[in-house]
C-alpha positions in Angstrom: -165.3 -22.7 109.8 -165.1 -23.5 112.9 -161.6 -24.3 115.2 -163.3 -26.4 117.4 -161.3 -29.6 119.2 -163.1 -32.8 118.5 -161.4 -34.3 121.6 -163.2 -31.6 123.7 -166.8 -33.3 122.9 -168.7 -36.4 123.9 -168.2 -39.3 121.6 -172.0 -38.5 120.9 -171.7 -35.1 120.0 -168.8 -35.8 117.7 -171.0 -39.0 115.8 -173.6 -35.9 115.5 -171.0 -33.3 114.3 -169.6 -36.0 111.7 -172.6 -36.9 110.4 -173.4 -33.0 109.7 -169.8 -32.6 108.0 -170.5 -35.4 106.0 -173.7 -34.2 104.8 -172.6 -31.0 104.4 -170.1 -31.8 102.2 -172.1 -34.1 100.2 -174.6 -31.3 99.7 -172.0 -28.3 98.7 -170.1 -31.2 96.1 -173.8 -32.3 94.4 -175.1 -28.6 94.7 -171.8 -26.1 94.0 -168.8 -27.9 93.3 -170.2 -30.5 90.4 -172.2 -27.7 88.2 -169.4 -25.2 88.5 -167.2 -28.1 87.6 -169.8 -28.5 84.6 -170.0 -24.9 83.6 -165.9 -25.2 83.5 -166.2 -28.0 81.0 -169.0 -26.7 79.0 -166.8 -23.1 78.7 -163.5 -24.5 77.8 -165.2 -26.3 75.0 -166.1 -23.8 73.2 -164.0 -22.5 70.6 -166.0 -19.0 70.0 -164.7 -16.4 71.5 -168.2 -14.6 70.9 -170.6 -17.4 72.7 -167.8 -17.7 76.1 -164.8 -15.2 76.6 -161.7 -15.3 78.6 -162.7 -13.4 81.1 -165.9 -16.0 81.2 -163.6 -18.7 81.6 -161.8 -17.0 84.3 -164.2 -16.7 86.1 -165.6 -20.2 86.2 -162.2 -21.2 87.3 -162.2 -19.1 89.8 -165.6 -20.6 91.1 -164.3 -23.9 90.7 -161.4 -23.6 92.5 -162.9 -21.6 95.2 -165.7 -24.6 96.0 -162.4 -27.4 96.0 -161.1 -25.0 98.6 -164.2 -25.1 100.7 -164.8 -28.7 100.0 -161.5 -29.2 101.0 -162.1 -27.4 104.5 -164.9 -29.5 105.1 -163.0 -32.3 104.3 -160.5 -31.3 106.7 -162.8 -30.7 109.6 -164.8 -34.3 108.7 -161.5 -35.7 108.7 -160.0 -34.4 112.4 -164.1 -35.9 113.7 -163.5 -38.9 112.4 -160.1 -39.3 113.5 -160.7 -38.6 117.5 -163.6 -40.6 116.8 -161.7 -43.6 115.9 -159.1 -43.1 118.9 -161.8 -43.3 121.2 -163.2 -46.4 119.8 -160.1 -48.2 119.6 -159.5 -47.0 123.3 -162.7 -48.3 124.3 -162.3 -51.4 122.3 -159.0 -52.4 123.7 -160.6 -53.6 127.3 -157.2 -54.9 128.2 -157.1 -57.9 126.0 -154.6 -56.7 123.5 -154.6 -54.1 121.0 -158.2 -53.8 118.6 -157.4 -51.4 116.6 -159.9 -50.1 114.0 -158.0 -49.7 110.7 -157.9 -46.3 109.3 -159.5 -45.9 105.7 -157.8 -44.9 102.7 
């Protein structure tokens, strides 16, 4: 992932950059996250120790909780975009007539 300082962009280049996080996360939660999430489930309910093993369910953990941690990355890097781009819009908002902030999102 990269270290890169939103703040060090053009306003355009961090709408662009943004709008590739975003997708990129949707993507990796539809396309990695949700079906090891899935497998997970699917493993843990089954009772036979001959159809799924420990080591079976192990190991889907594993995947799950590696895809949360790059999800969670993504999130982080969407997250630092998204907050420089706010600041810049509230700076160029606030023309000198008070204080327009733009709330931040839950």
């Amino acid at each position: 992932m990269s270290a890169e300082n939103p703040d060090s962009l053009t306003l355009t280049e961090r709408l662009s950059k943004a709008q590739y996080l975003a997708r990129e996360l949707s993507e990796h939660l539809t396309q990695a996250y949700l079906p090891k999430l899935n497998a997970l489930k699917a493993a843990s309910r089954e009772f036979d120790e001959k159809k799924v093993s420990d080591q079976q369910v192990f190991d889907r953990t594993k995947a799950v909780l590696d895809a949360e941690d790059f999800a969670g990355n993504i999130h982080s890097q969407l997250d630092a975009y998204m907050g420089s781009i706010r600041r810049e819009m509230t700076q160029l908002l606030d023309d000198g007539h008070g204080s327009r902030e733009i709330p931040k999102q839950p």
